[in-house]
N, C-alpha and C positions, 0 to 999 in steps of 0.2 A: 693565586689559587693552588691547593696543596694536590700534587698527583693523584692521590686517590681521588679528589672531587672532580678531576679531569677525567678519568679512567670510567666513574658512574656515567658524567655526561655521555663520553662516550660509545657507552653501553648501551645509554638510550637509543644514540643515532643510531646505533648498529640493528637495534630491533625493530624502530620506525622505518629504517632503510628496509627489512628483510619485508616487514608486515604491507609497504607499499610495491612490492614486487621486484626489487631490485634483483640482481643473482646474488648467493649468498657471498659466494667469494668474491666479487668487485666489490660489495660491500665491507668487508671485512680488508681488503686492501684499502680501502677508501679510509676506515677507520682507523685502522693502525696507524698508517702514514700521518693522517694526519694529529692524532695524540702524541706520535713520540715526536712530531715537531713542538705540538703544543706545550708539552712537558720539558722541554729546553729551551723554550722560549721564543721560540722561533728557530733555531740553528736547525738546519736540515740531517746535520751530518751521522747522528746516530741512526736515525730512521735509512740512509741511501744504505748504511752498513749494516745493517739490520737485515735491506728490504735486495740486499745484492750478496749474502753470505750464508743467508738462511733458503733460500732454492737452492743453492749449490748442494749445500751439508743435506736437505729432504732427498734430493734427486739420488748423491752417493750414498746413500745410505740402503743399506739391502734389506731391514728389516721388514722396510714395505714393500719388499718383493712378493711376501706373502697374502695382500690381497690380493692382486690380480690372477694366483696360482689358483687361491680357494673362489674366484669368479669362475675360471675355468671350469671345475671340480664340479660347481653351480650348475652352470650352463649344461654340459654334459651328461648330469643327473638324469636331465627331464629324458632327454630324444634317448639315452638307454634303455629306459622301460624302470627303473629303478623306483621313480614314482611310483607307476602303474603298479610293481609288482609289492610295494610297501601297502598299495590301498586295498588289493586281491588280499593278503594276506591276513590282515585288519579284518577286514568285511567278514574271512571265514571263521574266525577268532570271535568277532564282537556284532556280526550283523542280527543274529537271532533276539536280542534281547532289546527289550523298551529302549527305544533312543540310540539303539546298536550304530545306527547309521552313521549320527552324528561322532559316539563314540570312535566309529572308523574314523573318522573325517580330524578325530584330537591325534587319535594311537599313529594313522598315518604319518601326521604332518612332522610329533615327535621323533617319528625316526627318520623321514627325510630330511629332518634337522642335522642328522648326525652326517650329512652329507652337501648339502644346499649353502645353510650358512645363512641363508636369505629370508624374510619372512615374506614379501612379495611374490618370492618365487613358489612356496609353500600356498600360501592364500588362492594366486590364479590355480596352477596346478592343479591344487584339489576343489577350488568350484569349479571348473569346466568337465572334471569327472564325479566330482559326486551331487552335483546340483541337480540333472536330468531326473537321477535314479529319488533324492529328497521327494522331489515335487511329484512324484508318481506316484510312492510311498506315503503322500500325505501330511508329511512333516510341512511345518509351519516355515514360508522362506524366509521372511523378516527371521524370523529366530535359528534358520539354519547359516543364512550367509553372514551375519553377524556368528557366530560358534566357527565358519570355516575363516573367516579374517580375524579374528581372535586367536583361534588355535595355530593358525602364520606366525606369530609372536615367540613360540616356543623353539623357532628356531634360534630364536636370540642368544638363549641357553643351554640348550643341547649342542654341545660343539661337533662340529670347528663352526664357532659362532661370529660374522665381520665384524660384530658391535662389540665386542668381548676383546679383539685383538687388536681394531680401534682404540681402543679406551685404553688398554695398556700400552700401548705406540705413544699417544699421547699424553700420557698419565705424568706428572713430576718424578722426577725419577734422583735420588731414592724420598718415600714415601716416612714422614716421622708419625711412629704408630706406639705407643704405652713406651715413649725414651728410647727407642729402638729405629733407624733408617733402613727402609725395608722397600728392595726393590721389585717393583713387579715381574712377577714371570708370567708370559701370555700361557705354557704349556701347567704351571696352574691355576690361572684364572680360570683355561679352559675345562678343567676337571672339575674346579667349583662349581660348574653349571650344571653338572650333569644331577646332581639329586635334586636339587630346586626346580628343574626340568621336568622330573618326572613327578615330584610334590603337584606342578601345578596343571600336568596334564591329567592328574586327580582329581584336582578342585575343578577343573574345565568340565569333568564329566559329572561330576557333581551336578555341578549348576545344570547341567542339562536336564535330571533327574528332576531338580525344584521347579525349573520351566515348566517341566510333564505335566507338573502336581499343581501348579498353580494356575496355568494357562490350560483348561482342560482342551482337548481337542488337538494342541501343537504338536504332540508328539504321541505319535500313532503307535497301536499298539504291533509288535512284531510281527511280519507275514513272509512267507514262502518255506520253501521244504527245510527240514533241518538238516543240520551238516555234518555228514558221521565225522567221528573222529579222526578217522584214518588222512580223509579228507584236509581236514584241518593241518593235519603233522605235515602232511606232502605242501600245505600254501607254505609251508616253514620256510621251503627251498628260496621261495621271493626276498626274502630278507639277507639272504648269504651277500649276495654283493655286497650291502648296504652294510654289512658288518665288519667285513675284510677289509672294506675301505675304511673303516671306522677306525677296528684295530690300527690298520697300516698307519694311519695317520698322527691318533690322540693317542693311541696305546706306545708309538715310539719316542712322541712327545712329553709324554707323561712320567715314562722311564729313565729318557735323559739320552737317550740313543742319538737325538739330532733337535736342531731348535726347529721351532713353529716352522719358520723359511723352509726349510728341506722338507720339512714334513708337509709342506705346501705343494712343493716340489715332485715329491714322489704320489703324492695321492692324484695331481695332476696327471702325471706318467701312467699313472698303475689305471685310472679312467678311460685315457684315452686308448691305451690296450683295449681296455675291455670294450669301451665302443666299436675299435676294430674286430672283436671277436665275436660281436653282434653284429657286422655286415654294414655298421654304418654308411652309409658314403661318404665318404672323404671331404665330399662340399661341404656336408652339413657339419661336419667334425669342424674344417676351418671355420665357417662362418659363425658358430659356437666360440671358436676361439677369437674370431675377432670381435663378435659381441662382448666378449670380456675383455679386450683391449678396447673400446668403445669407452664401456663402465668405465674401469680403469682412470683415462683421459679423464674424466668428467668430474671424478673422486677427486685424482690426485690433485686437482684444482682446487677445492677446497682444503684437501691437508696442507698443500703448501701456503694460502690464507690464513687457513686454522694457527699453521705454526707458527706465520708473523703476527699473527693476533695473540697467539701467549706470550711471546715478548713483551708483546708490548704489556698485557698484563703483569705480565714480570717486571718489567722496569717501571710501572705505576707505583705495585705493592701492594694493591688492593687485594689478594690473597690473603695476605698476610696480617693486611690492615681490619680484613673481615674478621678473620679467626681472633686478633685480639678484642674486638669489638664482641662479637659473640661471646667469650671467654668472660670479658666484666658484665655482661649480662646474665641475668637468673633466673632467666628462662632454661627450663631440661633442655637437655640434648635431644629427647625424643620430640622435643614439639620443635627445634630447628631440623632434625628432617623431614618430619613434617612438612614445614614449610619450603623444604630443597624441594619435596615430591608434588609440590601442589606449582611451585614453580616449573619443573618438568612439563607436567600436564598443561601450563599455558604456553610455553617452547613449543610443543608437541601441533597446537596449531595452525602455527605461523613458520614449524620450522622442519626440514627433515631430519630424518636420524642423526645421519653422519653430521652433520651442523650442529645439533644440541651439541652434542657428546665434544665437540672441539671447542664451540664456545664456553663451556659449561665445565671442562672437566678441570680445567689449571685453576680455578676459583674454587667449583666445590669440593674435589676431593681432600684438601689440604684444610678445610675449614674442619667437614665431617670426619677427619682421621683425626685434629686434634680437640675432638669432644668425644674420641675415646670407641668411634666406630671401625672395624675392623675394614681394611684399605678391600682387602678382597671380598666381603660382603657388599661393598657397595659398590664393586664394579660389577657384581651380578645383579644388585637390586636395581642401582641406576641405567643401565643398560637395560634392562627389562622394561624401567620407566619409558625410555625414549622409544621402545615398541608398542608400549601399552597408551602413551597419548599420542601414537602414528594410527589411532582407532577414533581420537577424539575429534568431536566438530571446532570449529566450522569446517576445515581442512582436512584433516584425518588422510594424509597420501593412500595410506595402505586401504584406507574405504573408500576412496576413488579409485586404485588401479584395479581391487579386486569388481569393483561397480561396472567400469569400464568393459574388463574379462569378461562380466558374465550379463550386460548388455541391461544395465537395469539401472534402477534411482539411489544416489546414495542413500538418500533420508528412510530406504526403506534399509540397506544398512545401518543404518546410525541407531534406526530405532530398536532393532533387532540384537545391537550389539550392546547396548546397556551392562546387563546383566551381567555378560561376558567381562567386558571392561571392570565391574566392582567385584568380580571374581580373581579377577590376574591383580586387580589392585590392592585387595586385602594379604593376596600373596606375596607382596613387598612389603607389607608391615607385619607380616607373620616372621619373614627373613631376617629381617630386622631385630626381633625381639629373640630369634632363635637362631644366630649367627652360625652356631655349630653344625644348620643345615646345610649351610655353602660351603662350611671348611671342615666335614668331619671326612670324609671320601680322600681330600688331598693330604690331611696330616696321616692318615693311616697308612696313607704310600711315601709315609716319611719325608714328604715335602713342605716348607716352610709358608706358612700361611700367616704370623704374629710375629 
């Protein structure tokens, strides 16, 4: 049996393994080990060296210092007020008009993106504040909590995004892109996100607009006093944190001043001042910070599975076996990713994020870089994927935690989030077709994107 037919079997157990509840990463250690026995025939000896040199090499490696900084960063978003004062700001900005509310509920989450990182964290956040004020207001809930767990996603892309620096952690590295080996940089990837960020906090309010117009009744027409201007300029002041941190972080990463790690590093630093200069209490500072050493633990378990499980991919070949295989095929390019994206959305629910993105990324990105897809458009469109079927049924994580938060039925999420879902989904094949939305903001800063 030729590796690559071991490598598919493999792939099976691994799904069957995750879809019967296994944990993802004893599964993926289960797998591994055992193919790269299978694949020598039985000799154990690649796999123990494998499976005893690649924890080492994950653990010293300081690249992934950088998640558990941007966990922190996370954590101490919310108990700052930083949230609060992105959703006050929003509301005086955008609450007056048809559907303002919801419109809050996208404009909010986008900018606590630029600091969270998390769509989870976005999603609970802003239902347990702005779901009281919906349902008072009138607004339809199926259509509002599906729009506030929807519009969670765009943290994906507004950086400093974990699925974004994910995906380039574990990306091939370097990347063969139009005869050119082209290595990932996470401080451009992170910049790639930021115009397709705000493309589809467009289309989010959009669709809110055709909801109004279709579903008469869900979306109530505007009430309470208007907002003098003067008003409006002074909520400006809510956003300054969320910007300083912003700059401080992607603005020095962006420039070249420090890589993502520091830039981790110091926006961590420069938070927990500021929680200090908010009166924090120290308990909740630490316990914020062990919450992120919590995550952390629970992640790095899966990256260091993920990483034995690209081995093993790697020494199958099936990367590479796919890409020649789709190559003598005549089928377009556009209907293989297609079928990468449709693939996504069945990952999506049976799997978590951070799982897709490591099982998926050593296979697909080497396939869709050689049918002529730009390496950094699809670590923004794919990445957006694994948010956007973390909304799909049956599973859908992100519509049961936000279900959970705000004490209600998923199904009345699921049903509510429809729209939302083929909204953020046609924004990946918009991406797609118009690549220069992901990579015109970072070539203009004279960074290497082709």
């Amino acid at each position: 049996m030729t590796p690559f037919t071991i490598a598919i079997i493999v792939f099976l157990i691994l799904m069957a393994m995750i879809f019967l509840g296994i944990p993802v990463f004893v599964a993926m250690m289960i797998c591994a080990f055992g193919g790269l026995i299978w694949i020598k025939g039985g000799n154990p000896v690649m796999a123990m060296s494998i499976f005893t040199q690649t924890p080492f090499a994950s653990s010293a490696s300081f690249n992934y210092a950088v998640i558990p900084l941007f966990m922190i960063v996370g954590t101490l978003a919310d108990i700052t007020g930083i949230a609060e004062g992105a959703f006050a700001s929003m509301r005086a900005w955008l609450g007056r008009v048809k559907g303002g509310m919801l419109f809050t509920v996208v404009g909010a989450n986008a900018v606590f993106g630029a600091c969270s990182g998390s769509s989870v964290a976005g999603s609970v956040v802003f239902g347990k504040m702005a779901m009281p004020e919906l349902r008072k207001l009138g607004y339809d809930e199926s259509y509002s909590m599906g729009c506030i767990c929807a519009s969670g996603a765009l943290s994906s892309l507004i950086p400093p995004s974990m699925s974004i620096i994910m995906f380039c952690l574990l990306a091939p590295s370097p990347v063969s892109f139009n005869g050119h080996n082209l290595t990932m940089s996470v401080g451009t990837a992170l910049t790639c996100g930021i115009i397709p960020g705000i493309l589809t906090a467009i289309l989010l309010c959009v669709t809110v607009r055709i909801i109004g117009r279709v579903k008469k009744g869900s979306i109530p027409q505007p009430a309470g006093e208007k907002i003098p201007m003067r008003e409006k300029l002074r909520s400006l002041r809510f956003l300054i944190p969320i910007l300083l941190l912003f700059c401080l972080i992607i603005g020095g990463t962006m420039l070249g001043w420090f890589p993502a790690t520091i830039g981790g590093a110091i926006g961590a630093v420069a938070i927990i001042v500021y929680a200090i200069a908010k009166r924090i209490p120290f308990k909740r500072i630490l316990d914020c910070v062990m919450e992120a050493a919590v995550m952390e633990g629970a992640i790095f378990l899966i990256i260091l599975s993920g990483s034995i499980f690209s081995s093993f991919i790697s020494v199958s070949g099936l990367a590479s076996y796919l890409a020649r295989v789709i190559a003598n095929v005549n089928a377009a390019p556009f209907l293989i990713y297609t079928l990468v994206i449709i693939f996504y959305i069945f990952c999506g629910c049976v799997m978590d994020i951070l799982s897709i993105i490591i099982i998926t990324v050593p296979v697909v990105l080497p396939v869709l870089c050689g049918l002529g897809f730009n390496p950094y458009m699809l670590v923004i469109t794919l990445c957006f994927m694994t948010e956007i079927a973390s909304i799909t049924p049956p599973i859908g994580m992100n519509v049961f935690t936000t279900a959970n938060a705000l004490r209600t039925s998923p199904a009345k999420i699921f049903k509510g989030v429809l729209p939302y879902f083929l909204c953020e989904l046609a924004a990946v094949f918009i991406l797609a077709l118009l690549p220069q939305l992901v990579t015109f903001l970072p070539s203009a800063m004279g960074l290497t994107v082709s």
